[in-house]
ZAZA-164978 format. One record per residue (C-alpha): residue number from 1; residue in one letter; chain; x, y, z. Coordinates in Angstrom, 2 decimals, decimal comma, padded with zeros to 5 digits, always signed. Layout:
REM ZAZA-164978
R   i aa ch      xx      yy      zz
R NUM  A  A       X       Y       Z
...
//
This chain:
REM ZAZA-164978
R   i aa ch      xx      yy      zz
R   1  X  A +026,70 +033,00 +010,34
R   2  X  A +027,12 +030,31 +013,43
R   3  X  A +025,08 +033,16 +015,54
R   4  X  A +022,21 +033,36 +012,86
R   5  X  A +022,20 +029,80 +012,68
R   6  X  A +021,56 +029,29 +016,25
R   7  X  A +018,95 +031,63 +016,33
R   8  X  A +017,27 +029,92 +013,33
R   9  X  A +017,27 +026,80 +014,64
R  10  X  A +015,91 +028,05 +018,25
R  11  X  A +013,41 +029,41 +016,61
R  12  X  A +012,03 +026,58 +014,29
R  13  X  A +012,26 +024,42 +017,78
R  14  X  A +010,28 +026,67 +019,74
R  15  X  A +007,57 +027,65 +016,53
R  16  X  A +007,53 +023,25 +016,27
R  17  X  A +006,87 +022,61 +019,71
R  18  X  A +004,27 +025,34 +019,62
R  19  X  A +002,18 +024,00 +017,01
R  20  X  A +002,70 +020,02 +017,64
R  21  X  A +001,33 +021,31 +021,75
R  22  X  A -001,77 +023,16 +019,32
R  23  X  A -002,01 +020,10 +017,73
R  24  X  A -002,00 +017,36 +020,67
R  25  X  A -004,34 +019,70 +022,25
R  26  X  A -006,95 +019,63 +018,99
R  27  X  A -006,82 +015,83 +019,23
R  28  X  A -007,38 +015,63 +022,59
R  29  X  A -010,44 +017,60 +022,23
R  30  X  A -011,55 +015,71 +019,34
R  31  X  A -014,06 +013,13 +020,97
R  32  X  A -015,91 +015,91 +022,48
R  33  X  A -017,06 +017,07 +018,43
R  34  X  A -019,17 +014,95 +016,96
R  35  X  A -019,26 +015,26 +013,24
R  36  X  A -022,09 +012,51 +013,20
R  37  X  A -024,62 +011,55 +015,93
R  38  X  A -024,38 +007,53 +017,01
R  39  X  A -027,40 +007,02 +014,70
R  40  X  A -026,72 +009,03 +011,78
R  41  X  A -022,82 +006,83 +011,75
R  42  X  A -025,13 +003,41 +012,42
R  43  X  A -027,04 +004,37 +009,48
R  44  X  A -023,67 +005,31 +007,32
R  45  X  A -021,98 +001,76 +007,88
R  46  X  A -025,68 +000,28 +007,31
R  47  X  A -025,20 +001,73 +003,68
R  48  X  A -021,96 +001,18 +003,46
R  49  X  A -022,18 -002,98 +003,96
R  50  X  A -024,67 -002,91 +001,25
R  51  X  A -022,74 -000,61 -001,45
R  52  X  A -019,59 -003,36 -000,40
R  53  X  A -021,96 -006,47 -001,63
R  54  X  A -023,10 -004,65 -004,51
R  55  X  A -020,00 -003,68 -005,73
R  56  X  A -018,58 -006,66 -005,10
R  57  X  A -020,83 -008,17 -006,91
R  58  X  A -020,78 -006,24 -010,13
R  59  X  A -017,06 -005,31 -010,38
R  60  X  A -014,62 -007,21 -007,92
R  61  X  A -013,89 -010,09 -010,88
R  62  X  A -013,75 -007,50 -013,79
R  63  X  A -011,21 -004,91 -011,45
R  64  X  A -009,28 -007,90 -010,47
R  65  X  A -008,73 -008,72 -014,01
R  66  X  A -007,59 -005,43 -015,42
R  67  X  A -005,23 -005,07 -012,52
R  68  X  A -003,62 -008,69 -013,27
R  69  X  A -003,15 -007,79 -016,52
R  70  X  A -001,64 -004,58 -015,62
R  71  X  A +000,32 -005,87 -013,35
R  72  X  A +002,35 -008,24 -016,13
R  73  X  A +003,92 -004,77 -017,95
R  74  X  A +005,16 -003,48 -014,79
R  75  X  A +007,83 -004,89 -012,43
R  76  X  A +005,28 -006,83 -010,61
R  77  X  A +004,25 -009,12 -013,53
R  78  X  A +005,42 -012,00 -011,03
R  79  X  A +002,17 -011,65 -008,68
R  80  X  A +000,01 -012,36 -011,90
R  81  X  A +002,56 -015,23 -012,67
R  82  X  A +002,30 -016,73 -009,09
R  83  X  A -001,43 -015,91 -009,51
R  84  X  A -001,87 -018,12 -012,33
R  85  X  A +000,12 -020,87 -011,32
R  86  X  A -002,51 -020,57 -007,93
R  87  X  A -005,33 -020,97 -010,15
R  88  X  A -003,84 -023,44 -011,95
R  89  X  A -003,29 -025,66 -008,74
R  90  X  A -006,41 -025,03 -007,64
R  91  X  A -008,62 -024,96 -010,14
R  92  X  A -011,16 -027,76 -009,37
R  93  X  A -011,57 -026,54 -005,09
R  94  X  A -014,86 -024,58 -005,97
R  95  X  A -016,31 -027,94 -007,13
R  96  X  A -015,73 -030,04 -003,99
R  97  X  A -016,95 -028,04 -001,40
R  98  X  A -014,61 -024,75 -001,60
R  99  X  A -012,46 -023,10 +000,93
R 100  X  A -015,24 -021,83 +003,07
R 101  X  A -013,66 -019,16 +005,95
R 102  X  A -016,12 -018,83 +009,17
R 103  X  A -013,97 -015,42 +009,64
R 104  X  A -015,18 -014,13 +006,53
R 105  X  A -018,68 -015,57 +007,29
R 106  X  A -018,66 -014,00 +010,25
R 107  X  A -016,98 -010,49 +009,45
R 108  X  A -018,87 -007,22 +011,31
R 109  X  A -019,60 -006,18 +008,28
R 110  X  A -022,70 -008,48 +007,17
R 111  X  A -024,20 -007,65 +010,71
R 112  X  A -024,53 -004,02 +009,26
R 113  X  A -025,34 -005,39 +005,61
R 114  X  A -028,61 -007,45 +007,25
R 115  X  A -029,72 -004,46 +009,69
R 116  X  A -029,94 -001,89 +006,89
R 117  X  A -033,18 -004,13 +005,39
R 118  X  A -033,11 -005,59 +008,10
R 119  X  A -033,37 -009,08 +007,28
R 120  X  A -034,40 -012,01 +009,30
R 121  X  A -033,81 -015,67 +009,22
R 122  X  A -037,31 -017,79 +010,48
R 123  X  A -036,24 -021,71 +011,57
R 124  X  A -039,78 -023,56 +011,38
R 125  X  A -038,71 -027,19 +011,94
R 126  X  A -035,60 -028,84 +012,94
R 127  X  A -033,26 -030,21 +010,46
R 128  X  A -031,44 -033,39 +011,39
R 129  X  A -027,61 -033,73 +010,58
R 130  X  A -027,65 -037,19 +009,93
R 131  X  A -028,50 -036,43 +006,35
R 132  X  A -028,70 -033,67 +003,03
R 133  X  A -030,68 -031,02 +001,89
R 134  X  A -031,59 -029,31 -001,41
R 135  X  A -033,18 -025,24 -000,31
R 136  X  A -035,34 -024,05 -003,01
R 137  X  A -035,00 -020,57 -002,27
R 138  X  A -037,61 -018,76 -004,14
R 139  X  A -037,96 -015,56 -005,19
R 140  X  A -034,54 -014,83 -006,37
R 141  X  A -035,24 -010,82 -006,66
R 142  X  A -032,51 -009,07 -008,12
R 143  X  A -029,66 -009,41 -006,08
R 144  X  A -030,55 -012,50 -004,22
R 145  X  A -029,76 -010,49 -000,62
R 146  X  A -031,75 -012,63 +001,78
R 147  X  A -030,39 -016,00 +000,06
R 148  X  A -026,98 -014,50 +000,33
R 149  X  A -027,12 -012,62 +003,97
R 150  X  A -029,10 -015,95 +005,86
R 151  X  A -026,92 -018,77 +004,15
R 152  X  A -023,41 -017,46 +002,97
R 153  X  A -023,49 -015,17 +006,51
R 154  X  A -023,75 -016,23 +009,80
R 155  X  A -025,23 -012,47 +010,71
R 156  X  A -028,32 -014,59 +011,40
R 157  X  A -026,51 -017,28 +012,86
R 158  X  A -027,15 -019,89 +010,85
R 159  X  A -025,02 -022,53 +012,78
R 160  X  A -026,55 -021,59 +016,01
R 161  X  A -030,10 -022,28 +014,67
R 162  X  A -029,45 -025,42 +012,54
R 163  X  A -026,59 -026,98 +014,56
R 164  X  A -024,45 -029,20 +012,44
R 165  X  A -025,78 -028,44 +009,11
R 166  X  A -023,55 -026,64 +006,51
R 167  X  A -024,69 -024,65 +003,84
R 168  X  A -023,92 -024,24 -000,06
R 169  X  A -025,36 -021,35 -001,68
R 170  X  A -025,47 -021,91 -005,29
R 171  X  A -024,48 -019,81 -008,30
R 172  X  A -023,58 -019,31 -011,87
R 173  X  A -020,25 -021,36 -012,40
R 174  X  A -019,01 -018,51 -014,29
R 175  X  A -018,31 -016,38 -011,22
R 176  X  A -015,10 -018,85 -010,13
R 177  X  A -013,95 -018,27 -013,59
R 178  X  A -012,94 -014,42 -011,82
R 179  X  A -009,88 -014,02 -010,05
R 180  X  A -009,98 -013,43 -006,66
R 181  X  A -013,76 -013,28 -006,44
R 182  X  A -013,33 -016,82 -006,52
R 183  X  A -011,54 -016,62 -003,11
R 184  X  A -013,74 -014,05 -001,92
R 185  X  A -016,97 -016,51 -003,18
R 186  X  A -015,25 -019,57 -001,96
R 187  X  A -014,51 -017,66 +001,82
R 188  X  A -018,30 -017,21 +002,22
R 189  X  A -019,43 -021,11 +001,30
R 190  X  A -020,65 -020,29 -002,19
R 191  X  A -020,32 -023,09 -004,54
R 192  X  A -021,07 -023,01 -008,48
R 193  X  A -024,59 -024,55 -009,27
R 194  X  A -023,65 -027,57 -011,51
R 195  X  A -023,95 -030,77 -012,04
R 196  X  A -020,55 -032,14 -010,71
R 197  X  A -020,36 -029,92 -007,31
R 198  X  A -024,13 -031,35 -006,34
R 199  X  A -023,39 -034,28 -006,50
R 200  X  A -020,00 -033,88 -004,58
R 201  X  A -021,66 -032,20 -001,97
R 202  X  A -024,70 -034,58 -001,57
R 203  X  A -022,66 -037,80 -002,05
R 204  X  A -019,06 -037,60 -001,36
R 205  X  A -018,52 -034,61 +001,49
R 206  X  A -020,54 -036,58 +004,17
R 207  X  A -024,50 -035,76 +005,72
R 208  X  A -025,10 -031,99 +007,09
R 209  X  A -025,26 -030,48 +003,74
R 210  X  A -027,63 -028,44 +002,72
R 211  X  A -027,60 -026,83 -001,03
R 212  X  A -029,35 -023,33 -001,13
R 213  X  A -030,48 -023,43 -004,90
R 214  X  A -032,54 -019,92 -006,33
R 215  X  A -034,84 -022,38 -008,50
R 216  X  A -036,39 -019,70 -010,65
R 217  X  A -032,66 -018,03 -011,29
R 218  X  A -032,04 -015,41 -013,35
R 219  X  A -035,65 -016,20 -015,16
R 220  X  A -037,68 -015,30 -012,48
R 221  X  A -035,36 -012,23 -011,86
R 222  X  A -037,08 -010,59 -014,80
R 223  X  A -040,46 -010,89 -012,57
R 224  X  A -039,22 -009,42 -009,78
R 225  X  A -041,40 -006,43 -008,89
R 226  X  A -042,48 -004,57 -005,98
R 227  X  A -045,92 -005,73 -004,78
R 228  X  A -045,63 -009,13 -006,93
R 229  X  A -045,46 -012,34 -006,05
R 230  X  A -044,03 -014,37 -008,95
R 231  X  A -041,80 -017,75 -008,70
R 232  X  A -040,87 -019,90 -011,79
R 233  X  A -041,46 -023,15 -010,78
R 234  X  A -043,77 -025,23 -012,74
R 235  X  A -041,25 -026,55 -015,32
R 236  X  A -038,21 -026,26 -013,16
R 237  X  A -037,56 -029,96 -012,27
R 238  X  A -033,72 -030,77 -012,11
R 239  X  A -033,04 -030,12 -008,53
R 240  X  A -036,03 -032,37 -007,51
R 241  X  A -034,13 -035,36 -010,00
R 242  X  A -030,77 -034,59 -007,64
R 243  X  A -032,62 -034,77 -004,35
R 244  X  A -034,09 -038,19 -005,80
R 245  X  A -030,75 -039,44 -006,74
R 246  X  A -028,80 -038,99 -003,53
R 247  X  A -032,05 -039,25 -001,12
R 248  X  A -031,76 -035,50 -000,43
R 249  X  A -034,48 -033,89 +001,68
R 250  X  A -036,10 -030,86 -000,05
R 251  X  A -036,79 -027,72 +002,26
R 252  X  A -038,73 -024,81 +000,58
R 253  X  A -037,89 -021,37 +002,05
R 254  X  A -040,11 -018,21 +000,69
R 255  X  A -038,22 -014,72 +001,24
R 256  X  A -040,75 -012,45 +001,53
R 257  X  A -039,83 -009,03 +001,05
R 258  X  A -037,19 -009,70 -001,61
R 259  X  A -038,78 -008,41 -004,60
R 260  X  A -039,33 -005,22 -002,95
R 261  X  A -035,55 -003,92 -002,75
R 262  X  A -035,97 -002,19 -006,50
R 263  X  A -038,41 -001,15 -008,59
R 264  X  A -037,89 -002,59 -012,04
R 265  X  A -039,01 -001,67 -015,67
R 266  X  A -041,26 -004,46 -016,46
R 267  X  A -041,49 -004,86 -020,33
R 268  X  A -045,10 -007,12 -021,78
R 269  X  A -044,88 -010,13 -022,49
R 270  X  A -044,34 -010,49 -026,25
R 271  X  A -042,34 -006,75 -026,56
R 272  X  A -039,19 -006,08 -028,33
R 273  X  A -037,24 -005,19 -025,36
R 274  X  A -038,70 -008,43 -023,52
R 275  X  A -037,21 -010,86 -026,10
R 276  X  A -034,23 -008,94 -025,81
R 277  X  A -033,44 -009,59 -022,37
R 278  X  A -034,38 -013,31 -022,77
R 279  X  A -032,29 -013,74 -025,32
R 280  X  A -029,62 -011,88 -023,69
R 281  X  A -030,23 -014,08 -020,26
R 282  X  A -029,90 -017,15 -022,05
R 283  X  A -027,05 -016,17 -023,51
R 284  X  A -025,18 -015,28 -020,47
R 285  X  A -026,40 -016,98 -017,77
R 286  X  A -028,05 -013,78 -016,27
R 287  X  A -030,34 -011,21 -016,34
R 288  X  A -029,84 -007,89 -017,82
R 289  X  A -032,81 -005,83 -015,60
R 290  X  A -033,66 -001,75 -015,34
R 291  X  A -033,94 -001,31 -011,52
R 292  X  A -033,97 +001,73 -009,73
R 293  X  A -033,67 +001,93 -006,23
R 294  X  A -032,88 +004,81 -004,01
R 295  X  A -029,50 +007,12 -003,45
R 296  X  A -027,14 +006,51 -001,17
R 297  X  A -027,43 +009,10 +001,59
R 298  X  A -031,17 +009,73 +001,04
R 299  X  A -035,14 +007,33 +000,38
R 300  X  A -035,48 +009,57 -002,96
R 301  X  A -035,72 +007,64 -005,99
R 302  X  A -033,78 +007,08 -008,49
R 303  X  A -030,64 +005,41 -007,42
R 304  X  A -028,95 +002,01 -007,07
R 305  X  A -029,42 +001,50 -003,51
R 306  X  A -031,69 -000,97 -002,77
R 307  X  A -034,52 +000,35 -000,89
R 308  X  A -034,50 -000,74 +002,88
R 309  X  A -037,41 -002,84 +003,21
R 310  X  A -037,32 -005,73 +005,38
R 311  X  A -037,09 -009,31 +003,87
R 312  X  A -037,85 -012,34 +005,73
R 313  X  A -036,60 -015,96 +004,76
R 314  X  A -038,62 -018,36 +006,33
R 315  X  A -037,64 -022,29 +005,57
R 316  X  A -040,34 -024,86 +005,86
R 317  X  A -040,67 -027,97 +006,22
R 318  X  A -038,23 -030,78 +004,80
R 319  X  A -039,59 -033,36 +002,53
R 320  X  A -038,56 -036,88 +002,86
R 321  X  A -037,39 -037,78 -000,04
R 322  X  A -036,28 -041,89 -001,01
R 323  X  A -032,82 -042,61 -002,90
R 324  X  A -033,57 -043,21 -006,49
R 325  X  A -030,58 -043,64 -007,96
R 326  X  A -032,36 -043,45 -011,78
R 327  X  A -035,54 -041,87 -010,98
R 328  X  A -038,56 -042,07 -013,47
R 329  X  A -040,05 -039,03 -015,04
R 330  X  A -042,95 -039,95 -012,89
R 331  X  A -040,96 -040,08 -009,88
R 332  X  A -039,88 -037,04 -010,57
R 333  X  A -043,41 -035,17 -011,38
R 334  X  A -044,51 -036,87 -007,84
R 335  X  A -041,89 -035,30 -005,69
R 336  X  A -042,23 -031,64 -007,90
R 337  X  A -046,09 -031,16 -007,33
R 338  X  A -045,36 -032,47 -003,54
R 339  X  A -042,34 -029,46 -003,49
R 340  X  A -044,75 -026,73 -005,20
R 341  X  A -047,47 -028,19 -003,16
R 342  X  A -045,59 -027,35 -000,19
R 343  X  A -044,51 -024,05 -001,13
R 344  X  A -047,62 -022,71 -001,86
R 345  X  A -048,63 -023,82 +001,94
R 346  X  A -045,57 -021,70 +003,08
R 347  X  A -046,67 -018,98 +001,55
R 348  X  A -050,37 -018,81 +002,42
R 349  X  A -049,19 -019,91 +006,23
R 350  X  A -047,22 -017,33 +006,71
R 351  X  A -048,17 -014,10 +004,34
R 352  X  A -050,12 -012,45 +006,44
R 353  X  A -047,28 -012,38 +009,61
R 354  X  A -044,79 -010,54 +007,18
R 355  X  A -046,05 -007,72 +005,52
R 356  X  A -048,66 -009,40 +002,80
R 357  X  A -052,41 -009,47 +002,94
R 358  X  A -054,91 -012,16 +003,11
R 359  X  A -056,10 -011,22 -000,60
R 360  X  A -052,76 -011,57 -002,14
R 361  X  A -051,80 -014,77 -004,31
R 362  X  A -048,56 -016,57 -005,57
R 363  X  A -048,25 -017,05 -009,12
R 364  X  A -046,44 -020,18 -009,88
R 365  X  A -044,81 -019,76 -013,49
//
């Protein structure tokens, strides 16, 4: 028995060291296959960064919860506990200015996200940091990915262009009601778009603040259409009576290119299904759109990619604007028509450099 033993065990050693030399030779040769050529594994992460925001997006607060609340019937019920307790602590940091991370901001990641567009940031005047800022970004699109990649990224280096100004980008308050998106929003220097956290961040955190604010919101969402050019502006007035009240300097910034990431169902004015998606947007803060946009490894139709089209943010000119600390409705109208005003020369300045022709119009809702 000792003998066969021996023998066994010689064996197994020799058939081991056999195969693990087979293997160590297979790895060694493995840089020399290439599965995917340098462009087709560019391309890969280029989709990649872009299904990571959307998902993110759509499902990282609605996962997070389910698994918290899984979490308290197993033996790990204390990380929801110590969760909680977190939130509890630190419930009122998205409304003075967040926990902004310029790791996060600066992760590889969002370098691939704006190249598979590509998008580009345009600086056309210099913003001083000696005082505040209110961006009307305008059009919001559908996912808001220019807004989002130029101002809560620094793939377009942000800092680098306007030194010592820091920016906000705005959104519905209910996101921070999500676990751990909240973090996650917080990280990139999102803030919720309400009342309170404006006027924190244009009164009490110091000058070199500048509030990225999608004016038409989830509105002008429901316009957002390949080939259009739609903003809702016209009766959209309440970030024009903040700039007045803390002496904020409005800065419009057209995105051109962002309503041509999906195609969308677009339902008449007046229709069943268009009152239903009002109502519904009203009633939760956003819109409820039927997009289609391409598949993930392929152009074809009829997928939720967004189709790679460039999109170009350009930010104009600031406005002066005087410290009113109860401005008049009149005040107000003055310093609107001066902001659409403005806008509208944005557009018609610079239309024709990014994709647009001379013919076509913006529609101010």
């Amino acid at each position: 028995m000792e003998a066969k033993s021996s023998v066994s065990h010689s064996t197994l050693q020799g058939v081991g060291t056999s195969v693990g030399s087979s293997v160590l030779a297979a790895v060694k040769h493995l840089p020399s296959v290439r599965w995917l050529s340098s462009a087709m594994e560019t391309k890969l992460l280029h989709r990649l960064a872009v299904v990571q925001y959307i998902l993110s997006f759509l499902l990282m607060g609605p996962v997070c919860i389910i698994v918290l609340l899984y979490l308290l019937y197993t033996s790990c019920w204390w990380v929801t506990a110590l969760y909680c307790l977190w939130l509890a602590l630190d419930w009122n940091t998205h409304k003075q200015a967040g926990r902004r991370s310029e790791w996060v901001r600066n992760w590889p990641v969002w370098t691939y996200f704006k190249d598979y567009f590509p998008i580009r940031l345009i600086k056309t005047h210099d913003l001083p940091p000696n005082k505040n800022y209110i961006f009307g970004y305008h059009p919001h699109g559908i996912f808001c990915f220019g807004a989002f990649c130029n101002f809560g990224t620094e793939a377009n280096k942000f800092s680098e262009k306007y030194p010592g100004i820091t920016p906000y980008v705005a959104t519905l308050s209910g996101n921070f009601l999500l676990p751990v998106a909240r973090e996650y929003l917080m990280s990139a220097g999102v803030c919720p778009v309400t009342h309170d956290t404006i006027d924190f961040l244009l009164s009490r955190n110091g000058t070199g603040n500048a509030v990225i604010i999608a004016v038409g919101g989830a509105a002008e969402s429901l316009n957002s259409s390949p080939g259009e050019n739609h903003i809702t502006l016209r009766n959209r007035k309440g970030f024009v009576r903040k700039a007045l009240k803390h002496g904020a300097a409005l800065v419009p910034v057209f995105s051109f290119g962002e309503n041509e990431t999906y195609q969308q169902v677009m339902f008449a004015d007046g229709s069943v299904c268009r009152r239903i998606q009002k109502r519904l947007q009203k009633a939760l803060g956003f819109a409820i759109c039927l997009i289609r946009g391409c598949r993930l490894f392929s152009a074809d139709p009829w997928g939720l990619m967004p189709f790679p089209k460039a999109i170009t943010s350009v930010v104009g000119e600031p406005i002066d604007v005087p410290q009113v600390s109860e401005p008049s409705a009149e005040e107000v109208d003055r310093y609107h028509a001066l902001y659409m005003s403005a806008v509208q020369r944005l557009f018609e300045k610079e239309k024709t450099q990014f994709g647009l022709k001379k013919r076509d119009t913006l529609h101010i809702h």
